[in-house]
NUKEBA-854701 format. One line per 5 residues: their letters; for each residue x, y, z of N, C-alpha, C, O, CB. Coordinates in steps of 0.001 Angstrom, whole numbers. Glycine has a CB too. Example, Ala and Ser with C-alpha at 12.3 -4.5 7.8 and 13.67 -1.06 7.14 Angstrom:
2
as = 13190:-5690:7800:12300:-4500:7800:13200:-3300:7800:14236:-3319:8465:11308:-4473:9046; 12850:-2250:7080:13670:-1060:7140:12900:30:7870:13409:1138:8039:14084:-598:5725
This chain:
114
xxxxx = 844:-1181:0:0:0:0:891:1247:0:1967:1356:588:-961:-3:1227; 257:2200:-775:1247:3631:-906:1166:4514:381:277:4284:1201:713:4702:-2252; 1755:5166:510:1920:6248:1460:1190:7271:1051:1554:7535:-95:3231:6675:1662; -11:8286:1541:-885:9117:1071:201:10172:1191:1042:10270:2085:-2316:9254:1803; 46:10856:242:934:12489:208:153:13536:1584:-853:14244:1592:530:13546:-1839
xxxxx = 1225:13185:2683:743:14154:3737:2013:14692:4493:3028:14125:4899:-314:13421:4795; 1624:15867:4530:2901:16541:5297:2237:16968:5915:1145:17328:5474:3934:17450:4819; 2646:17167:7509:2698:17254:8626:2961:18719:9355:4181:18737:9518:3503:16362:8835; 2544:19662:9749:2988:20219:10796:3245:20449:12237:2303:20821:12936:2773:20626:10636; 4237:20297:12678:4171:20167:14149:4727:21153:15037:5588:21916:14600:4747:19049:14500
xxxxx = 4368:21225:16143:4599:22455:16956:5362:22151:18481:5426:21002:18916:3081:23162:17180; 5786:23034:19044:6363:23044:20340:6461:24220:20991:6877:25147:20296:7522:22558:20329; 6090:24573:22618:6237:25492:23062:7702:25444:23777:8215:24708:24619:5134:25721:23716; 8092:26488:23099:9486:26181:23881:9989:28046:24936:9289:29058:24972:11045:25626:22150; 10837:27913:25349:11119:28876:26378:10971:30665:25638:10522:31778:25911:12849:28422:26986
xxxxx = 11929:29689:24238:11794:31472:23321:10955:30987:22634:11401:30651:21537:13146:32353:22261; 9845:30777:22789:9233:30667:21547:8684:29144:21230:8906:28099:21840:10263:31144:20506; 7635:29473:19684:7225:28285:19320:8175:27774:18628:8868:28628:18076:6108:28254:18707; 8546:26463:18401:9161:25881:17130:7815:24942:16406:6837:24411:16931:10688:24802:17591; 8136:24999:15412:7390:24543:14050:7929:23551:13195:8896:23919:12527:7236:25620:13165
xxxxx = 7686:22818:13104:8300:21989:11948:7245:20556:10997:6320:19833:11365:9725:21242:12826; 8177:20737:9388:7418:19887:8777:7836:18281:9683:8778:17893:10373:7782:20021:7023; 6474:17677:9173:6915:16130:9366:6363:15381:7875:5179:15459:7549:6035:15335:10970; 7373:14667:7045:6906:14163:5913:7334:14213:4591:7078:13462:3650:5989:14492:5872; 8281:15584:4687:8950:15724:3562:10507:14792:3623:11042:14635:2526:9094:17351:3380
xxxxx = 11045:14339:4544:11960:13024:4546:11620:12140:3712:12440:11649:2937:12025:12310:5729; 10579:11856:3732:10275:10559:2944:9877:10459:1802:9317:9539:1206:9500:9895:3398; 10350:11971:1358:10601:11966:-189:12023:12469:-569:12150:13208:-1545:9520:12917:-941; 12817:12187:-17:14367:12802:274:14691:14094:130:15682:14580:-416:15344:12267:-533; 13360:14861:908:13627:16308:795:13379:16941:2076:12392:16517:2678:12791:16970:-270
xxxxx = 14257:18138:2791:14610:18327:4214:13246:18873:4848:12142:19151:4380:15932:19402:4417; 13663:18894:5774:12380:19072:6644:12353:20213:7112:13381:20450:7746:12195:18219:7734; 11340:21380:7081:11461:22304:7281:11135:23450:8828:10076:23120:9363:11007:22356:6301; 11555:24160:9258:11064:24933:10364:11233:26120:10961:12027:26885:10414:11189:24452:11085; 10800:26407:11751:10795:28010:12267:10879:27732:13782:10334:26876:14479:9247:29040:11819
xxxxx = 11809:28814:14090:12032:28200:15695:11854:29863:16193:12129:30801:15445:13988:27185:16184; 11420:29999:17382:11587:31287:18635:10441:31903:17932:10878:32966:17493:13278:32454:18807; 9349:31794:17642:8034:32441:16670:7211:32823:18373:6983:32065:19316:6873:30830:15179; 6970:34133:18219:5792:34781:18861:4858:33778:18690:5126:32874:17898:5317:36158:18276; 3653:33773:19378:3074:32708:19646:1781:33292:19098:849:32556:18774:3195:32173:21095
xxxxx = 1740:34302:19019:763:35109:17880:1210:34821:16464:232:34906:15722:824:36825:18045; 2069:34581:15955:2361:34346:14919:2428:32256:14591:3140:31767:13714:3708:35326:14854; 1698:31580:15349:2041:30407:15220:906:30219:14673:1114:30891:13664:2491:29648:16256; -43:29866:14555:-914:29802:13152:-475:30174:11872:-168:29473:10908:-1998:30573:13219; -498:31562:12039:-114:31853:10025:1614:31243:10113:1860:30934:8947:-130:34396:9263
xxxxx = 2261:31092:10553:3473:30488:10144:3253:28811:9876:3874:28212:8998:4585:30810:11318; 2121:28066:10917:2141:26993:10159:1448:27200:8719:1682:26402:7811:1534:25948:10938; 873:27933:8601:387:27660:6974:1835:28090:6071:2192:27303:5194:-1223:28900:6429; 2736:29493:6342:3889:29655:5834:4058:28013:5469:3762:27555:4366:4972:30439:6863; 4389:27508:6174:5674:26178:6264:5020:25424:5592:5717:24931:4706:6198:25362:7749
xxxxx = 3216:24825:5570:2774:24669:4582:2892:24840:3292:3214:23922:2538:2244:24887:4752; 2634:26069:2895:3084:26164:1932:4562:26356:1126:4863:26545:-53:2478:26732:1852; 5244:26222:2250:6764:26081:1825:7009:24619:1602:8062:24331:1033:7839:26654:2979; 6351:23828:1895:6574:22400:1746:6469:22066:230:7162:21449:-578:5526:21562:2613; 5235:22783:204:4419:22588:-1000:5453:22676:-2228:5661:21744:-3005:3194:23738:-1095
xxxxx = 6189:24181:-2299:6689:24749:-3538:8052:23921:-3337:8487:23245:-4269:6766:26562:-3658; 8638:23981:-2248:9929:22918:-1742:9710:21390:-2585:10685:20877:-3133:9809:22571:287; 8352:20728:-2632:8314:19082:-2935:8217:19712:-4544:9004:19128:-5290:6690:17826:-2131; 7471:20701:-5164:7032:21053:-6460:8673:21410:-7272:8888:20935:-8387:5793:22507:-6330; 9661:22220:-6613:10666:22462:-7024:11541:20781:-7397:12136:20814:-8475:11218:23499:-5947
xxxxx = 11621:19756:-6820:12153:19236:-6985:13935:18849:-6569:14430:17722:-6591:11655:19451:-7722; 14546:19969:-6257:15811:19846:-5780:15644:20711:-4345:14605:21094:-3807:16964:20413:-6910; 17195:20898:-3872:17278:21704:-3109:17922:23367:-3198:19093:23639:-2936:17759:20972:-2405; 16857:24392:-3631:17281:25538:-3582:17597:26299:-2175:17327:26036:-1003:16434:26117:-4291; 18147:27143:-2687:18643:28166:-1564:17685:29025:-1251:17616:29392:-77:19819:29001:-1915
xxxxx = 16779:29511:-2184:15603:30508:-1862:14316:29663:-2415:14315:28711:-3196:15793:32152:-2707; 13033:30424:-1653:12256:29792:-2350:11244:30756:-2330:11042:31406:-1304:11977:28493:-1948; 10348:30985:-3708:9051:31734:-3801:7670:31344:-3207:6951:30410:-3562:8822:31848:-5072; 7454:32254:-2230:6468:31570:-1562:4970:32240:-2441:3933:31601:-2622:6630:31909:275; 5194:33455:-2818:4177:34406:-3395:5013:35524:-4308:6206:35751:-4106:3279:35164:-2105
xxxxx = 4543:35923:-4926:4814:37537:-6001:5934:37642:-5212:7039:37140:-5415:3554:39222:-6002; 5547:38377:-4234:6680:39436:-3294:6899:38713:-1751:6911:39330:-685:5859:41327:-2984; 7028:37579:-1890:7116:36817:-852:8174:35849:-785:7930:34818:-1412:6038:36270:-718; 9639:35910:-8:10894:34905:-814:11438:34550:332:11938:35409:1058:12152:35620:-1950; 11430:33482:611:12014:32793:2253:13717:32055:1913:13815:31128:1108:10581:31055:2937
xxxxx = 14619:32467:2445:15973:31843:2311:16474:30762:3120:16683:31164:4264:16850:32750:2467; 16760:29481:2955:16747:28341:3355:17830:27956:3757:18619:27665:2857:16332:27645:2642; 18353:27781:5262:19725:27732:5758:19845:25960:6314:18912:25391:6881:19944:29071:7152; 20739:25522:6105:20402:24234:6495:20932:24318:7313:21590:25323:7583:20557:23176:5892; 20822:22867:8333:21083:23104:9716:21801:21218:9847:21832:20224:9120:19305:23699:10818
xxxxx = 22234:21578:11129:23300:19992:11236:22440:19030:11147:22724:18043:10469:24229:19610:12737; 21249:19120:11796:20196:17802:11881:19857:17629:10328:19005:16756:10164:18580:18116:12923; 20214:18117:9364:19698:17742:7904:18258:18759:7872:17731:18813:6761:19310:15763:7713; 17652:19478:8864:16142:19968:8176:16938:21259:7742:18147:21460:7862:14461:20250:9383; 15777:22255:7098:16410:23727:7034:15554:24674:7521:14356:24390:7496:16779:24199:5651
xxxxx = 15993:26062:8094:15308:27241:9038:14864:27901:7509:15463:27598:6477:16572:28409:10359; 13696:28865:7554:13508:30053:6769:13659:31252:7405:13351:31587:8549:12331:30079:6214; 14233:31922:6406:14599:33212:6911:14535:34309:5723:14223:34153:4542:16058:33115:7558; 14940:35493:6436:14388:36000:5972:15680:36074:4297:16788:35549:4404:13850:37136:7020; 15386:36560:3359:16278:36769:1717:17089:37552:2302:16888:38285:3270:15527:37545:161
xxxxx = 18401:37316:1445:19550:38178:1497:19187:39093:1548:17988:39185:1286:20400:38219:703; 19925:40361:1907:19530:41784:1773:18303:42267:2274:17899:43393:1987:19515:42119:520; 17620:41410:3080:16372:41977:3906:16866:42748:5540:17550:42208:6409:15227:40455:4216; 16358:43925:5566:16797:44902:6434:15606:44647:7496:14527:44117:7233:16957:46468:5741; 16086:45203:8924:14673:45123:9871:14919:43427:10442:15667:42474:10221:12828:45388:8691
xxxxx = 13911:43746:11190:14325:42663:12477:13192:40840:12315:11966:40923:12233:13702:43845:14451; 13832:39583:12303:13385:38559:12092:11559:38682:12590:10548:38480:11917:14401:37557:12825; 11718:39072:13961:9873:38698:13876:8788:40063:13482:7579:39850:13579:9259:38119:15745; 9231:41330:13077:8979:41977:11787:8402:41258:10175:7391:41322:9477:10297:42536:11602; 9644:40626:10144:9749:39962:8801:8752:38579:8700:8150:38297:7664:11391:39546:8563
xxxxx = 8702:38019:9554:7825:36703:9961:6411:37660:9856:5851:37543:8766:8238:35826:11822; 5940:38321:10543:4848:39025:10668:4431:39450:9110:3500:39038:8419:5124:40216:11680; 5321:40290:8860:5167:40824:7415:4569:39674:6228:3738:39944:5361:6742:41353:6947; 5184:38426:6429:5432:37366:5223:4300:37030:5738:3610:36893:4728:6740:36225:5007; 3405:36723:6932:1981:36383:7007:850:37040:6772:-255:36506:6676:1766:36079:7945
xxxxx = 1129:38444:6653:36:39097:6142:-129:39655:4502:-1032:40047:3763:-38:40162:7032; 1602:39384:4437:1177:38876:2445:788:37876:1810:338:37754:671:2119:38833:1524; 1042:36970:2840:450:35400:2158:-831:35780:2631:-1486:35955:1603:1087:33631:2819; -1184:35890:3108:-2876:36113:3978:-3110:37227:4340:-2816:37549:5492:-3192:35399:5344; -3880:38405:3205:-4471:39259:3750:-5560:39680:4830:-5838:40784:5298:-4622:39489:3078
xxxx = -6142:38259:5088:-7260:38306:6178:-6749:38285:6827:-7500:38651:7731:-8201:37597:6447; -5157:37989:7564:-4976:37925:8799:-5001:39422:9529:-4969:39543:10753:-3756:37173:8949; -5061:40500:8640:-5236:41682:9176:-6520:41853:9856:-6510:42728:10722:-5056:42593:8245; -7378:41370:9718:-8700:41756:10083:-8862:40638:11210:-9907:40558:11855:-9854:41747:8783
């Protein structure tokens, strides 16, 4: 029997913060992704972020360094010793990480303003 195409998000409250991470993209030999020290206001729309970073991550096919999440939306992919990789924010992005996290959820999702 096949394995249903499901990726996973999972969460943790940790001291700084939430950590986030995919579960599922391993088992297509592609890294696993996450966000660690996230405001805890921001842990909803970041799991959909990572969602949909999975998404364009399994659709790309290899392993890039950046990835398009939307138009004006570009997450930079640092790998890490355990084999998964952090998003962050693109080269040359000025201003402070949970700014930028904030920002990237209300361009992927304009309702989250309201």
């Amino acid at each position: 029997m096949e394995k249903p195409d499901v990726v996973r998000i999972v969460g943790a409250e940790r001291p700084d913060g939430l950590a986030l991470r995919t579960a599922g993209l391993g088992e297509r030999g592609l890294p696993e992704l996450r966000a660690d020290g996230l405001p805890p206001y921001l842990g909803q729309g970041w799991a959909r972020v990572l969602g949909e970073a999975a998404r364009v991550l399994a659709a790309s096919g290899g392993r890039p360094a950046e990835l398009a999440l939307a138009p004006d939306v570009a997450v930079r992919l640092r790998p890490e010793e355990d084999g998964a990789v952090t998003l962050l924010p693109p080269a040359g992005h000025e201003g402070g990480l949970d700014e930028w996290r904030r920002d990237v959820v209300l361009r992927m999702f304009p309702a989250a303003r309201v």
